[in-house]
N, CA, C and O atoms as a GROMACS GRO file, in nm:
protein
  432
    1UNK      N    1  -2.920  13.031  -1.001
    1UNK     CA    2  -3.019  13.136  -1.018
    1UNK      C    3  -3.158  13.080  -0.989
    1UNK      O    4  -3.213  12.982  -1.040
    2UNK      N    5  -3.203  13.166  -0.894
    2UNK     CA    6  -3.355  13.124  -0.894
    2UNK      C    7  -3.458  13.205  -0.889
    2UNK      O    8  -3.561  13.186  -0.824
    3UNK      N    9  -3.423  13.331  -0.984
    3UNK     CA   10  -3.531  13.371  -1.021
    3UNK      C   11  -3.602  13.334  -1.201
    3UNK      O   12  -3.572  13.323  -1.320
    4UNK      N   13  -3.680  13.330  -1.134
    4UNK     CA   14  -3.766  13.289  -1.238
    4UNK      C   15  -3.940  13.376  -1.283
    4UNK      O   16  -4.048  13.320  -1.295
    5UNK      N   17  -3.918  13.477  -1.295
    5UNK     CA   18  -4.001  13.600  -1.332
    5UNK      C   19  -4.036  13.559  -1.501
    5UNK      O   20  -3.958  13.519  -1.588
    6UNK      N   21  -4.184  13.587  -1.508
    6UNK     CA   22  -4.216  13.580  -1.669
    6UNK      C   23  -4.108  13.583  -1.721
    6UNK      O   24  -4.047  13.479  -1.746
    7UNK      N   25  -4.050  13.729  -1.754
    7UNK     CA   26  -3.936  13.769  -1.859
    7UNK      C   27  -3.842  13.640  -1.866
    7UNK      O   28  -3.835  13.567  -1.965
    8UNK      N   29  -3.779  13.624  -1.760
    8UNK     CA   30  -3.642  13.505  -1.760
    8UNK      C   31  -3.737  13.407  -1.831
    8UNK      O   32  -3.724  13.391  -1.952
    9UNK      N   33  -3.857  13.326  -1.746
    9UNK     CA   34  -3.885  13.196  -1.826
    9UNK      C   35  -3.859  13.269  -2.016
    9UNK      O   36  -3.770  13.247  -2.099
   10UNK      N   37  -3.959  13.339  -2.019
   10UNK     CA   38  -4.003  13.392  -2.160
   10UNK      C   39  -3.892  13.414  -2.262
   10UNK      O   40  -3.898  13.393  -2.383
   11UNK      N   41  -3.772  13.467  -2.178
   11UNK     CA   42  -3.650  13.477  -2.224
   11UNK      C   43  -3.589  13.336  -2.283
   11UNK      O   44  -3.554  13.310  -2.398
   12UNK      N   45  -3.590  13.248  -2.158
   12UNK     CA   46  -3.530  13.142  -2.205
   12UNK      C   47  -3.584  13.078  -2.333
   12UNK      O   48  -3.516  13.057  -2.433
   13UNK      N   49  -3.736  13.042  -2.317
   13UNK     CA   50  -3.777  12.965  -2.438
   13UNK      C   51  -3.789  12.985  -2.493
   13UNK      O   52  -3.821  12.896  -2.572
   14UNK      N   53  -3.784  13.143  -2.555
   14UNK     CA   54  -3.748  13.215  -2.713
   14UNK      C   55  -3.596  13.197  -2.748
   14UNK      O   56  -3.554  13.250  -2.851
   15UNK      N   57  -3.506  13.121  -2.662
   15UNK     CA   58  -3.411  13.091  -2.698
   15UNK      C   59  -3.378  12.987  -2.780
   15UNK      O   60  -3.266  12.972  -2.828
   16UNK      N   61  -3.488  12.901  -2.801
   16UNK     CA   62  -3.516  12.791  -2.863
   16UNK      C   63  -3.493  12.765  -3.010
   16UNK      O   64  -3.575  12.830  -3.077
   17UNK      N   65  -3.409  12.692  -3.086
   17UNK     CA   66  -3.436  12.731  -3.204
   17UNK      C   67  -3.565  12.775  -3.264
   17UNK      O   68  -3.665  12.743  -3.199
   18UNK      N   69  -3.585  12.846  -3.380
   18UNK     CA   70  -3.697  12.903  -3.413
   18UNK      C   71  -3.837  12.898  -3.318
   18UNK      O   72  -3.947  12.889  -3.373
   19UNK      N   73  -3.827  12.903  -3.214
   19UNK     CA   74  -3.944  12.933  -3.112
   19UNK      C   75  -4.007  13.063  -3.123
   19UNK      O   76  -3.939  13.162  -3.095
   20UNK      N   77  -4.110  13.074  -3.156
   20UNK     CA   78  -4.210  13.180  -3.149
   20UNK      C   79  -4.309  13.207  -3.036
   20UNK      O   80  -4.343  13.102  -2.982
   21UNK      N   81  -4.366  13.316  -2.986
   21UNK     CA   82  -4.486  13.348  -2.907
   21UNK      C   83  -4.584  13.404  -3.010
   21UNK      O   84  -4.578  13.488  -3.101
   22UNK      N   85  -4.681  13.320  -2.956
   22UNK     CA   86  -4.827  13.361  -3.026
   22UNK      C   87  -4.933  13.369  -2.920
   22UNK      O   88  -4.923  13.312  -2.812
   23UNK      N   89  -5.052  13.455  -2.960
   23UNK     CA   90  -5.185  13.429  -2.889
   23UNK      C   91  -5.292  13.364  -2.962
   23UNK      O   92  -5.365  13.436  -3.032
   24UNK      N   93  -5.312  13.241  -2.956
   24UNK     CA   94  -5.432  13.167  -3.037
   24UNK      C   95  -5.563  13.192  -2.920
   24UNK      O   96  -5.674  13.224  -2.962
   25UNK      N   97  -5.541  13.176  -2.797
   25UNK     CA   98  -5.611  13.166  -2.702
   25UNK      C   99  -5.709  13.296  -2.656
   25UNK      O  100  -5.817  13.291  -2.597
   26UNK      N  101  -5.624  13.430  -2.710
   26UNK     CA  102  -5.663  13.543  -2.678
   26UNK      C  103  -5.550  13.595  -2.610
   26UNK      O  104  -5.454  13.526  -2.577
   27UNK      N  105  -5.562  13.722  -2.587
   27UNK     CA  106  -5.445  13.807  -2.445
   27UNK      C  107  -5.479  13.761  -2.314
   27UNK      O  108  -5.582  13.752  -2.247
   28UNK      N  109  -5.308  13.723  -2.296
   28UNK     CA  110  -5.296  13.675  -2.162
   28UNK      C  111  -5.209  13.603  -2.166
   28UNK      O  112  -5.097  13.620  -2.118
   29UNK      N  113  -5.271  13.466  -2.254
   29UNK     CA  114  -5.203  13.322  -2.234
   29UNK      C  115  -5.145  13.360  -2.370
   29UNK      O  116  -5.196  13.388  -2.478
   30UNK      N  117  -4.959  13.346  -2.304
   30UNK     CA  118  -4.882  13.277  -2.416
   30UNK      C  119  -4.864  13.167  -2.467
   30UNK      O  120  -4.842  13.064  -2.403
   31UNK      N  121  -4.870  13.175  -2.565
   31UNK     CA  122  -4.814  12.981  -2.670
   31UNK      C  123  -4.704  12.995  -2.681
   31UNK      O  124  -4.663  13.109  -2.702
   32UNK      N  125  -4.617  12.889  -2.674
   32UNK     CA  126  -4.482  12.891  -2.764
   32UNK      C  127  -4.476  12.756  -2.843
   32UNK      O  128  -4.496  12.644  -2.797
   33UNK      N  129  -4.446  12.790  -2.969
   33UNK     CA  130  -4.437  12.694  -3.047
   33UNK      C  131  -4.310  12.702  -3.122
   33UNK      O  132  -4.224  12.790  -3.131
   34UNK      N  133  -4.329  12.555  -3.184
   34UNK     CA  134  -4.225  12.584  -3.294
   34UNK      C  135  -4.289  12.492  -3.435
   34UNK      O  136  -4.305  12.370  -3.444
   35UNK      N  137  -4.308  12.559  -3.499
   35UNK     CA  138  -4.377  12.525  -3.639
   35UNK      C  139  -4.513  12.564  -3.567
   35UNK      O  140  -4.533  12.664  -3.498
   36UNK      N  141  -4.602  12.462  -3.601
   36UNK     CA  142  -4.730  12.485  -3.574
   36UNK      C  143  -4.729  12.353  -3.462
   36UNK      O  144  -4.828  12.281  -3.476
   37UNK      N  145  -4.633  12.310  -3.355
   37UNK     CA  146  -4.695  12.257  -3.262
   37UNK      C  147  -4.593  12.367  -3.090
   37UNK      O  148  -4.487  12.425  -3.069
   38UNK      N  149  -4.722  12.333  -3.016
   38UNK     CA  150  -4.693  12.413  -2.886
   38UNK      C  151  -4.575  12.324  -2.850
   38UNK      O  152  -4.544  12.212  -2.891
   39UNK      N  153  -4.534  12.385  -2.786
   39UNK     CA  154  -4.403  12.294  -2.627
   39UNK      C  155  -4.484  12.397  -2.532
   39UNK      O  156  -4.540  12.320  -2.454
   40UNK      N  157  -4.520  12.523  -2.499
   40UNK     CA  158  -4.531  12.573  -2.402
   40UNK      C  159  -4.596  12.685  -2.421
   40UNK      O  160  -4.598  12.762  -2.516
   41UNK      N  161  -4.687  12.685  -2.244
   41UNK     CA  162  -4.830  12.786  -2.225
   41UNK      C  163  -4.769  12.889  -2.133
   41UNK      O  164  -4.684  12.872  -2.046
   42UNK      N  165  -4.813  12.968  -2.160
   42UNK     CA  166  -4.755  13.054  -1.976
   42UNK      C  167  -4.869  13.148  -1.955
   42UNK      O  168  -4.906  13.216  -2.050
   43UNK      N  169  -4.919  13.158  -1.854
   43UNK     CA  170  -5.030  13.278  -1.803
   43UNK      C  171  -4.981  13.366  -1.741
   43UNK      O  172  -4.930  13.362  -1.629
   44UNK      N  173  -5.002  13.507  -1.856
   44UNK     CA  174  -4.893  13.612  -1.819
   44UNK      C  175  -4.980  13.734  -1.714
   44UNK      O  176  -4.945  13.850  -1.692
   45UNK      N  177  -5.104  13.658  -1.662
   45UNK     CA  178  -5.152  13.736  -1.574
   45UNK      C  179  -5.134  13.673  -1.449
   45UNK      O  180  -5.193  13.729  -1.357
   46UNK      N  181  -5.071  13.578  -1.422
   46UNK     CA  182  -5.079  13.481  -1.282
   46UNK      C  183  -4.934  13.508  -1.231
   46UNK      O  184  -4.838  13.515  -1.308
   47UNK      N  185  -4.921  13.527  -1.070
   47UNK     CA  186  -4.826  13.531  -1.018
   47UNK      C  187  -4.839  13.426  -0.906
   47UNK      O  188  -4.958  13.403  -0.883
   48UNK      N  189  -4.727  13.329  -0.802
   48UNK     CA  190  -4.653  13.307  -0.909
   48UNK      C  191  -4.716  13.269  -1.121
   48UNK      O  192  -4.829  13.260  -1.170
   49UNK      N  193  -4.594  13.261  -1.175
   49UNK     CA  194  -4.590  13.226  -1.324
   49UNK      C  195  -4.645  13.110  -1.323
   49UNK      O  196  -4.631  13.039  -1.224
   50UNK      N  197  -4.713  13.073  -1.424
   50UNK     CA  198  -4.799  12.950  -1.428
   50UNK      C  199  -4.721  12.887  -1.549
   50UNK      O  200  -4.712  12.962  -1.647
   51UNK      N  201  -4.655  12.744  -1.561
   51UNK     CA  202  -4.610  12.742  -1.703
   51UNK      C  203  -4.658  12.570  -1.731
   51UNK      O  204  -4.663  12.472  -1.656
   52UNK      N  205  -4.684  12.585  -1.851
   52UNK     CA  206  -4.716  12.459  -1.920
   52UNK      C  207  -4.658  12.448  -2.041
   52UNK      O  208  -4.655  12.518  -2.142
   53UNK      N  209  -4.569  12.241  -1.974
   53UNK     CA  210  -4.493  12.193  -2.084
   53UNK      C  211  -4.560  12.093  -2.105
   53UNK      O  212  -4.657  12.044  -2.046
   54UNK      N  213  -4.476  12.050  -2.237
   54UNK     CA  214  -4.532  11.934  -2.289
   54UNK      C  215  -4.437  11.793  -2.175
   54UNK      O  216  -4.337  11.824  -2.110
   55UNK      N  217  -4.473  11.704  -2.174
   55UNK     CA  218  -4.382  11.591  -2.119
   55UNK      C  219  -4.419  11.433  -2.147
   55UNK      O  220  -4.524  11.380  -2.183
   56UNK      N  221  -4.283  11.378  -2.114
   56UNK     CA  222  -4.328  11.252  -2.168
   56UNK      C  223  -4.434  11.160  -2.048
   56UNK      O  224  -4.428  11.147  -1.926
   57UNK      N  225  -4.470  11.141  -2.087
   57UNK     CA  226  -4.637  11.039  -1.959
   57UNK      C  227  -4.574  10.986  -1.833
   57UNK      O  228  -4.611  11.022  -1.722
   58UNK      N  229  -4.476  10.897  -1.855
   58UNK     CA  230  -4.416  10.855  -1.760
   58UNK      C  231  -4.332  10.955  -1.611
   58UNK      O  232  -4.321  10.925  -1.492
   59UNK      N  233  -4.295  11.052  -1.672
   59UNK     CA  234  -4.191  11.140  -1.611
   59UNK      C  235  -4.277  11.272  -1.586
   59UNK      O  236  -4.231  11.362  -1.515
   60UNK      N  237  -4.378  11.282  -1.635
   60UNK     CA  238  -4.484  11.336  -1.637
   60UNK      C  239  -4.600  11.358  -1.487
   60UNK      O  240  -4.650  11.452  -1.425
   61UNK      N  241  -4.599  11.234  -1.483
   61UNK     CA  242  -4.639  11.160  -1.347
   61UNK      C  243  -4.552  11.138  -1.274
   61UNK      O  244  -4.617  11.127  -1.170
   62UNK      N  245  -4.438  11.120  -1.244
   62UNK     CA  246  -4.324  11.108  -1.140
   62UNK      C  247  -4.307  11.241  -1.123
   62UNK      O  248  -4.248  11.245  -1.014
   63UNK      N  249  -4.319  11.340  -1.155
   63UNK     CA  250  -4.271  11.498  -1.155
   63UNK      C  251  -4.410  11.549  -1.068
   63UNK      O  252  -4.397  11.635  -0.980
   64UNK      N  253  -4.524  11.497  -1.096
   64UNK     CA  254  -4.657  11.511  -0.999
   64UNK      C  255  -4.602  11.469  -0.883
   64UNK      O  256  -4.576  11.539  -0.785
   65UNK      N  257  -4.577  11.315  -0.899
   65UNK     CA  258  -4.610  11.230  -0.755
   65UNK      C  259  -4.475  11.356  -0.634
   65UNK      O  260  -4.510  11.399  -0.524
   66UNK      N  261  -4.366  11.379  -0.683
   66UNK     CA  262  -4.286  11.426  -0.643
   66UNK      C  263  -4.291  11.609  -0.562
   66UNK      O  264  -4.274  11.661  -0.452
   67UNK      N  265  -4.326  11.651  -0.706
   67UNK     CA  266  -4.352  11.803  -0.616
   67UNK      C  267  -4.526  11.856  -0.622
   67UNK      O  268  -4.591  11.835  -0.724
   68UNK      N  269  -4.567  11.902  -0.542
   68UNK     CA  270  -4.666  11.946  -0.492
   68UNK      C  271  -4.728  12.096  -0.597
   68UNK      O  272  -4.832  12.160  -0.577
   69UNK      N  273  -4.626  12.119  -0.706
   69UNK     CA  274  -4.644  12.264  -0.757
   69UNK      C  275  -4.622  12.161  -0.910
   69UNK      O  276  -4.604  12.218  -1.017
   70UNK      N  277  -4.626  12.036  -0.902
   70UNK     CA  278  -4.636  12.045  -1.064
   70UNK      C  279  -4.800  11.930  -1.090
   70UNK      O  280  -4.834  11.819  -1.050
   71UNK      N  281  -4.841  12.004  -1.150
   71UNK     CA  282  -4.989  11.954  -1.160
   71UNK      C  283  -5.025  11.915  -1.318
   71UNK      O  284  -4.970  11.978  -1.408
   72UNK      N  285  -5.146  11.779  -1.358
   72UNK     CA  286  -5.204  11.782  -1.490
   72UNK      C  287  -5.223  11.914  -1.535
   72UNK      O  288  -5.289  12.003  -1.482
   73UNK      N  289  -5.118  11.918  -1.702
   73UNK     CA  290  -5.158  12.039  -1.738
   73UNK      C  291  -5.264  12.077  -1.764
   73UNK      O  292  -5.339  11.995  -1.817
   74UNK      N  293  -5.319  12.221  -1.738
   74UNK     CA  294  -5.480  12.331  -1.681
   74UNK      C  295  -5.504  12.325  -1.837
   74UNK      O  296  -5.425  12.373  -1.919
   75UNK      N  297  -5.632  12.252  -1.872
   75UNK     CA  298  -5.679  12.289  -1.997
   75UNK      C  299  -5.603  12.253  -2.101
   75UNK      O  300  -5.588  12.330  -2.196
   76UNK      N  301  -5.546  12.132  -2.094
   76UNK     CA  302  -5.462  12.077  -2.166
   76UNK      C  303  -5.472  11.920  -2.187
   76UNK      O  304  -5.543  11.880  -2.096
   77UNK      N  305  -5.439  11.830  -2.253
   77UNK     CA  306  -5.418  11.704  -2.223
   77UNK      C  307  -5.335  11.657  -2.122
   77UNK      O  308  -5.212  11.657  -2.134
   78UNK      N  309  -5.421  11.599  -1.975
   78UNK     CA  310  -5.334  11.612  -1.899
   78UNK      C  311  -5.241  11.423  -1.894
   78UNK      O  312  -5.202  11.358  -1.797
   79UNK      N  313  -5.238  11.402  -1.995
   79UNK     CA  314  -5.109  11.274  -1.984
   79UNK      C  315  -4.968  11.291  -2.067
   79UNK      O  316  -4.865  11.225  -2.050
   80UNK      N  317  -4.993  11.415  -2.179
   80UNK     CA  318  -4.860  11.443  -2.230
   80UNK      C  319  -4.867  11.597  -2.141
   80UNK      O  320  -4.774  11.657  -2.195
   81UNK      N  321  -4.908  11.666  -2.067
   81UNK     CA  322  -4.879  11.793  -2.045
   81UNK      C  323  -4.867  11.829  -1.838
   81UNK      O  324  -4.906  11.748  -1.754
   82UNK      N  325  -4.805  11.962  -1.808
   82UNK     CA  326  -4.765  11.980  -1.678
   82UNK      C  327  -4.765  12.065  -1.672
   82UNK      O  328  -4.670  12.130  -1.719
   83UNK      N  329  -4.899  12.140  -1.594
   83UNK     CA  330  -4.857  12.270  -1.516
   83UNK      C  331  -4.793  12.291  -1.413
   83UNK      O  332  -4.827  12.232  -1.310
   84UNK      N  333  -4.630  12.421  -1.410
   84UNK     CA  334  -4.568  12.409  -1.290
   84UNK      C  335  -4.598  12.545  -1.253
   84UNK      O  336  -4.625  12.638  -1.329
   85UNK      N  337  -4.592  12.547  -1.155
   85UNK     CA  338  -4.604  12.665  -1.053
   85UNK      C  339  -4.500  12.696  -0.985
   85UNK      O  340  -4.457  12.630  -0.890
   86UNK      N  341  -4.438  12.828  -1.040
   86UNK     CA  342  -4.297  12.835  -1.014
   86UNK      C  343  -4.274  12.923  -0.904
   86UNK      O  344  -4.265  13.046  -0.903
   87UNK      N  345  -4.263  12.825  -0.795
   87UNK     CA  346  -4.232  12.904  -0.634
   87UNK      C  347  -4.116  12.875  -0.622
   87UNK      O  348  -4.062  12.912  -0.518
   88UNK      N  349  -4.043  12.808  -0.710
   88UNK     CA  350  -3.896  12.797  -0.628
   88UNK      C  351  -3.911  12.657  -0.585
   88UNK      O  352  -3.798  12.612  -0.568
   89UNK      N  353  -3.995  12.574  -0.562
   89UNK     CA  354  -3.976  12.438  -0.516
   89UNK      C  355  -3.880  12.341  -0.647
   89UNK      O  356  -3.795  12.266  -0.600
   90UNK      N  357  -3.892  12.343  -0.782
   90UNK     CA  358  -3.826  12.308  -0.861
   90UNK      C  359  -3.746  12.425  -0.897
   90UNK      O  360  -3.785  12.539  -0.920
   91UNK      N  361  -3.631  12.380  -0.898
   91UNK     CA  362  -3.514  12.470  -0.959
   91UNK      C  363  -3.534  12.546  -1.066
   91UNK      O  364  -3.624  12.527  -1.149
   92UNK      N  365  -3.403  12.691  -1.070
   92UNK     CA  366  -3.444  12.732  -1.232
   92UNK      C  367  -3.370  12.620  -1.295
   92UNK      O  368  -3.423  12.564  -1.391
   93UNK      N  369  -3.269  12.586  -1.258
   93UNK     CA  370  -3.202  12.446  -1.334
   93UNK      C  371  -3.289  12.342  -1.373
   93UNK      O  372  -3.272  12.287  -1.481
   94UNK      N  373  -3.379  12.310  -1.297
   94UNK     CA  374  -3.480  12.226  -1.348
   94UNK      C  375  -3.573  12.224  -1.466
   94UNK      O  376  -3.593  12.151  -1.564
   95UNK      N  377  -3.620  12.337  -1.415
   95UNK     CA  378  -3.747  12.407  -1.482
   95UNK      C  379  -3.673  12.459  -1.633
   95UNK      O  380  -3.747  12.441  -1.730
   96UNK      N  381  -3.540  12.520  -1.663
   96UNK     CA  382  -3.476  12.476  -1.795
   96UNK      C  383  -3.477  12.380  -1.845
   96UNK      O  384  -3.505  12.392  -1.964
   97UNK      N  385  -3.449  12.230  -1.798
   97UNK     CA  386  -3.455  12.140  -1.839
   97UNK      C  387  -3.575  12.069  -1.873
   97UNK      O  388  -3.583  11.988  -1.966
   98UNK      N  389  -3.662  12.098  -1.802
   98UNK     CA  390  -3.841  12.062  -1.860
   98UNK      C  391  -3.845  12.162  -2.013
   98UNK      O  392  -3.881  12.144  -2.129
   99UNK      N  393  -3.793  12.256  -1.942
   99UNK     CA  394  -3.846  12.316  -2.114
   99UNK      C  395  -3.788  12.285  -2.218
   99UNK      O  396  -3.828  12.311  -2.331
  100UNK      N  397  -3.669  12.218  -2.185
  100UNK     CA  398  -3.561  12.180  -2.314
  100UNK      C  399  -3.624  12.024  -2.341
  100UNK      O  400  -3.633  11.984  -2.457
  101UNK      N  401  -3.664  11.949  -2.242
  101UNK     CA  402  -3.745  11.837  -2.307
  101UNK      C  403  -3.844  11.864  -2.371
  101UNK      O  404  -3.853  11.811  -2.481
  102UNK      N  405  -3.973  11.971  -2.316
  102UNK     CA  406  -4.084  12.005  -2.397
  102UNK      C  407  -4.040  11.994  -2.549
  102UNK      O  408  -4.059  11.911  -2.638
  103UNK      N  409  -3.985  12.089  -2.541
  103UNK     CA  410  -3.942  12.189  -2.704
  103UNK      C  411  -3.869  12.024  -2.772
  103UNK      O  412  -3.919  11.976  -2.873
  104UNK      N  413  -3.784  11.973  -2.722
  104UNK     CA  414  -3.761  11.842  -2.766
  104UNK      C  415  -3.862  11.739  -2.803
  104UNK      O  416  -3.859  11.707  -2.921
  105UNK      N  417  -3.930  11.694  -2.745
  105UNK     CA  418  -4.061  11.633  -2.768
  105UNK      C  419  -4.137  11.692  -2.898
  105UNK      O  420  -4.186  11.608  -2.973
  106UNK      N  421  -4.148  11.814  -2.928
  106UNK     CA  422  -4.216  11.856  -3.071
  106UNK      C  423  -4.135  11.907  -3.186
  106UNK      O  424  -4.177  11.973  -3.281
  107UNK      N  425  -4.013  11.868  -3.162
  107UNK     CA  426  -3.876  11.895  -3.256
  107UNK      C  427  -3.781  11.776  -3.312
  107UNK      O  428  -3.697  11.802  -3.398
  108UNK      N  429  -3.797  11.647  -3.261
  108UNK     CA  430  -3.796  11.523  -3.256
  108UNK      C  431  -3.840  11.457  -3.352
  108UNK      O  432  -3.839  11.334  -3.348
   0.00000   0.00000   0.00000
């Protein structure tokens, strides 16, 4: 599967154990957290979907050097965080698995 439309991402990471959406930021930008720390941003006015995970530094930067659509996360700390830009260059298989590390990283 490779669509990846708000809803599906949004879908997936409310699949998370106790994962919530909040707006701390204002309307627009979703948070997802779990307790009171984020794993993930999404800008629900940007097409493509704009999404920001948390990641570990190392893999963080190899996931830059590699695709061209994953960038220091926008307004974020950019050595634990990654904005991807979801054109389809990373998989939805992928792009599940970033989010299952995110959400891992603040559940850990």
């Amino acid at each position: 599967m490779n669509e990846m439309d708000a809803k599906t991402v949004e879908d997936y990471i409310l699949s998370m154990p106790n994962a919530v959406r909040d707006y701390p930021f204002g309307e627009g930008v979703a948070v997802y957290k779990v307790g009171d720390k984020m794993f993930a941003l999404m800008d629900e006015h940007k097409l493509p979907v704009n999404l920001s995970l948390k990641c570990d530094p190392l893999l963080a930067q190899t996931l830059r050097d590699r695709y061209e659509t994953v960038l220091p996360g926008y307004h974020l700390n950019k050595k634990h965080w990654n904005t991807i830009i979801l054109t389809g260059q990373l998989s939805w298989e992928e792009v599940q698995d970033l989010i299952r590390h995110s959400y891992q990283l603040v559940t850990e």
